[in-house]
C-alpha positions as CSV (number, residue, x, y, z in Angstrom):
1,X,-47.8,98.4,90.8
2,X,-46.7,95.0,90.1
3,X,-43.8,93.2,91.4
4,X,-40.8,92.6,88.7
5,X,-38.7,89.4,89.4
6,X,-35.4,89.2,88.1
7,X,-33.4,85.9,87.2
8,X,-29.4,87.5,87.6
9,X,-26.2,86.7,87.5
10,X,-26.3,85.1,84.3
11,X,-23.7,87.5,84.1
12,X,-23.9,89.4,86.5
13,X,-22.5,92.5,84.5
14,X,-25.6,92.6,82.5
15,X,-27.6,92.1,86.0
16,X,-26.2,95.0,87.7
17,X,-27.1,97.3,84.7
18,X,-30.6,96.0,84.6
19,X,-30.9,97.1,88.4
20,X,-29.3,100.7,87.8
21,X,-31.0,101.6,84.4
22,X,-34.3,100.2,85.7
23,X,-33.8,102.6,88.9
24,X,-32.7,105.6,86.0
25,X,-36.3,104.8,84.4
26,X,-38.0,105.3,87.8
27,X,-36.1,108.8,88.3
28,X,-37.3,109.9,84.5
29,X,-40.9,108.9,85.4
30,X,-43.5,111.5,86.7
31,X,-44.4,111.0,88.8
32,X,-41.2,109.1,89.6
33,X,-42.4,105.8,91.2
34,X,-40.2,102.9,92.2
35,X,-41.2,99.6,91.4
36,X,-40.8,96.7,94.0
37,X,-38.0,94.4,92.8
38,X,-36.7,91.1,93.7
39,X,-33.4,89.7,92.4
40,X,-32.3,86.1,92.5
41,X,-28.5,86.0,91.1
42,X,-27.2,82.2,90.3
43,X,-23.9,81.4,90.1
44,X,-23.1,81.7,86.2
45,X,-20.6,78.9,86.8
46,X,-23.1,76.4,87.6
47,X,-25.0,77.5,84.1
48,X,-21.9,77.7,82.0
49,X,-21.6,74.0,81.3
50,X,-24.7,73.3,80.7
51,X,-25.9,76.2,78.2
52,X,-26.5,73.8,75.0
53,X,-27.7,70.7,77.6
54,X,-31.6,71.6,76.9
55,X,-32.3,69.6,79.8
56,X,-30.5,70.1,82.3
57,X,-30.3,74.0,81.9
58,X,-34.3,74.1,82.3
59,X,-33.6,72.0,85.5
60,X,-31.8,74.6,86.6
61,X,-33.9,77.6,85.2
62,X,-37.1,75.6,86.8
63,X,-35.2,75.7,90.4
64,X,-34.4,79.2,90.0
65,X,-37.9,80.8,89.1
66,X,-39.5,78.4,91.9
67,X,-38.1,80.7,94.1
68,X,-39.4,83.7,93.3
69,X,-43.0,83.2,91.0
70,X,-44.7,82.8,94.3
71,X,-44.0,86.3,95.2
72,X,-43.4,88.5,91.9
73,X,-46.1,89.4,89.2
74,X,-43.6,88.8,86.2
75,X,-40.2,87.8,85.2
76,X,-37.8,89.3,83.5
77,X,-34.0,87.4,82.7
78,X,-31.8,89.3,81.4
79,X,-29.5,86.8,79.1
80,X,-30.3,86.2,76.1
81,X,-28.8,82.3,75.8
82,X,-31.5,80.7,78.2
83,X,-34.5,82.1,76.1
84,X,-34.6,79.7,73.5
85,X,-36.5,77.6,76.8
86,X,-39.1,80.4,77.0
87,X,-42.0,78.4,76.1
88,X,-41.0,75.5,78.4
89,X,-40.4,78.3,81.3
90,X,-43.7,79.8,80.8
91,X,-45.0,77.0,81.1
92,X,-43.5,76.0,84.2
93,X,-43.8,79.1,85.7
94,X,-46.4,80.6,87.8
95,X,-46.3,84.1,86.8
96,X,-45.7,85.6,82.4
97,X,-42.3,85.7,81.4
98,X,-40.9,88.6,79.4
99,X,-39.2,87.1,76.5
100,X,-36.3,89.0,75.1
101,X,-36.2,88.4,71.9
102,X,-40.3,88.9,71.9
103,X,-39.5,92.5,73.1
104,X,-37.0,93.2,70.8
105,X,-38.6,92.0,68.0
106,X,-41.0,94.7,68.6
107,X,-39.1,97.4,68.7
108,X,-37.3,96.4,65.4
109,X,-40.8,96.3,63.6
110,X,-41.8,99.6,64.7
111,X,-38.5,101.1,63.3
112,X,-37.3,101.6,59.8
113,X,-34.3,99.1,59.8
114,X,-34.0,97.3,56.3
115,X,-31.2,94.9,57.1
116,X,-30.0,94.2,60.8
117,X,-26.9,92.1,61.7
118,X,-26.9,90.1,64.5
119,X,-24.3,89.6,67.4
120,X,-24.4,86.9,69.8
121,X,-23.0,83.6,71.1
122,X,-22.9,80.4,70.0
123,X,-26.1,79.2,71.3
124,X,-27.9,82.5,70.7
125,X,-27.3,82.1,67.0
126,X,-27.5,78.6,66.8
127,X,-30.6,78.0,68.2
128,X,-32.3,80.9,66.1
129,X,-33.8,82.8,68.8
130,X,-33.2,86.3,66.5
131,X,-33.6,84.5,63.6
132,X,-37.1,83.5,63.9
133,X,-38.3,86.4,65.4
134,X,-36.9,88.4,62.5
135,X,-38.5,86.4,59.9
136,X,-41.8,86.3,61.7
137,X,-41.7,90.3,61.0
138,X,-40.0,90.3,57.9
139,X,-36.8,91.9,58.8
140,X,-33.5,90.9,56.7
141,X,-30.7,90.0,58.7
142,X,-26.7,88.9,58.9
143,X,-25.2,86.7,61.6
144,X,-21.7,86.7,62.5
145,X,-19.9,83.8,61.4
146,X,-18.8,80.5,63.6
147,X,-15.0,82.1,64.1
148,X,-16.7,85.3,64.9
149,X,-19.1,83.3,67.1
150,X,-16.4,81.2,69.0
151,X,-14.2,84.2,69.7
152,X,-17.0,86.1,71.5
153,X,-18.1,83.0,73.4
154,X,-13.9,82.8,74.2
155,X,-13.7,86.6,75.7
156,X,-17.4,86.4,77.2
157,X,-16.9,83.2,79.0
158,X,-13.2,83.2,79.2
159,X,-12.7,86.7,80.3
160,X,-15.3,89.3,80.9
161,X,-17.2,87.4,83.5
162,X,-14.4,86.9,85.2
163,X,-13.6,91.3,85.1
164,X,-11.0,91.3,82.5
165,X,-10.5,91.5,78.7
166,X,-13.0,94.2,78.5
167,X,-10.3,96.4,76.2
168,X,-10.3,93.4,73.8
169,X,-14.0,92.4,74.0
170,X,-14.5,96.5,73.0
171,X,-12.1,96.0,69.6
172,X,-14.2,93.1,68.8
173,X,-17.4,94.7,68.8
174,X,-16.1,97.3,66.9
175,X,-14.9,95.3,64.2
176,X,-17.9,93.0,64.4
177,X,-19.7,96.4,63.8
178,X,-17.6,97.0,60.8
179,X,-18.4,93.5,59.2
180,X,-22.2,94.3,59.2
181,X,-21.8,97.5,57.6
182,X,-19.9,96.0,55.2
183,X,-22.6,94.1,54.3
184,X,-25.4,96.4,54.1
185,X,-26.3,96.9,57.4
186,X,-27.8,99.4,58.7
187,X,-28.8,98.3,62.0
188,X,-27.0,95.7,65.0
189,X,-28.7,93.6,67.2
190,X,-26.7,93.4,70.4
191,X,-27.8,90.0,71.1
192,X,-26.3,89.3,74.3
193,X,-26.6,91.7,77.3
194,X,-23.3,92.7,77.8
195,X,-22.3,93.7,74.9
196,X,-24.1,97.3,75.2
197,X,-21.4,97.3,78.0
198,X,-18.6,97.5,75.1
199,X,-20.4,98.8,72.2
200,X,-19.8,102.4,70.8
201,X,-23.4,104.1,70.3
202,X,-23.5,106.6,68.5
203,X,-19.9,106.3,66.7
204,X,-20.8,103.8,64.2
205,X,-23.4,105.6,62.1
206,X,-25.2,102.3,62.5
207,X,-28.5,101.9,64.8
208,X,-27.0,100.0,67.8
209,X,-30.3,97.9,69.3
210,X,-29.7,96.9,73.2
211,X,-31.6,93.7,74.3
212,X,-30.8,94.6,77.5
213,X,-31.9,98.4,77.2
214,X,-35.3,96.5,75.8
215,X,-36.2,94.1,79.1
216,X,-35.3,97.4,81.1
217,X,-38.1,99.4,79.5
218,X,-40.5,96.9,79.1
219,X,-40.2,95.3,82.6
220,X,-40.4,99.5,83.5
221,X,-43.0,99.0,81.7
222,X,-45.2,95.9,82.9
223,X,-44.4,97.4,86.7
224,X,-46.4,100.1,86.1
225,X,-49.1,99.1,84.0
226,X,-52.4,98.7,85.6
227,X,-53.9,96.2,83.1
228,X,-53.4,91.9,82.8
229,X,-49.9,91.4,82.0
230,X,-50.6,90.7,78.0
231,X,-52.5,94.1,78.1
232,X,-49.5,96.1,78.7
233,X,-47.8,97.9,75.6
234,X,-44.5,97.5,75.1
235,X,-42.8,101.2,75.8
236,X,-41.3,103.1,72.4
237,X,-37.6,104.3,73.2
């Protein structure tokens, strides 16, 4: 089996789910194996500033994977912000990275969405990460707005990561939910891993896709495979 590395804390919410649902996929394998892990968690606060500072965030994304590639088999970060540096930290890095948005994009083309709305932060949707992935494969799509887009970045970095407005961040989803059904949506793209921490699956009537639930199952799924990294199929949930 190979060794996954994980960049966390970036929050570490999303980073503590990663850990437990990627133990839950081990317990539903057969036979159930346990893949070796190894976990570096940053300080978020250190990254916060610097999110949109191309720079100096892969200065600090370079640091971090230099100390684990020398002892992992692949990578796995579970935030979707700091991938729209993935080709500039695969580059740099010793070992593949598992892009997010790569994943995800996967999974949307082997379902039946028509239209898909996307939620994320500011960077997330102003750098296109979804965007281009979803026209690559043809997908329509809706983003949130820029006051839709500034209020989640205000109760994700204002509140949540410090362990409160959760309450308020789960009204918001909800009525970000609401918006993209509104306009034609039949799908959401939870593009920011931790939001599936908030959203209602299943109560909606709208297919709910987790990025995180995605780097989960396909780091799962890399761990076990026996093949070159680019060999491995991405698992179908």
């Amino acid at each position: 089996m190979k060794k996954v590395g994980v960049i966390g804390g970036l929050s570490v919410l999303s980073s503590e789910v990663f850990y437990s649902e990627f133990i839950r996929h081990a317990q539903r394998n057969e036979p159930v194996e346990y893949p070796a892990i190894m976990i570096n968690s940053v300080n978020v606060k250190e990254f916060l500033p610097h999110l949109q500072d191309s720079s100096r965030l892969f200065e600090l994304m370079q640091a971090e994977i230099a100390k684990i590639h020398d002892h992992v088999d692949v990578i796995a970060i579970p935030c979707n912000t700091v991938h729209y540096l993935i080709d500039e930290l695969r580059a740099f890095s010793k070992v593949p990275i598992l892009a997010i948005q790569e994943e995800t994009a996967k999974k949307i083309a082997d379902s039946t969405v028509e239209k898909i709305g996307i939620l994320g932060t500011k960077t997330t949707i102003g750098k296109d990460i979804y965007q281009k992935e979803l026209d690559r494969i043809n997908v329509a799509y809706e983003v949130i707005d820029a006051p839709a887009q500034e209020k989640l970045n205000a109760l994700l970095f204002g509140k949540v990561i410090y362990g409160k407005g959760y309450n308020e961040m789960s009204g918001f989803v909800v009525e970000c939910l609401d918006h993209f059904r509104s306009k034609g949506c039949d799908s959401v793209l939870l593009a920011c891993t931790e939001l599936p921490l908030f959203a209602p699956f299943g109560e909606t009537g709208l297919r709910l896709f987790s990025t995180l639930k995605i780097l989960v199952e396909s780091s799962f799924q890399f761990a076990l495979c026996e093949k070159n990294i680019a060999q491995c199929s991405t698992p179908q949930l």
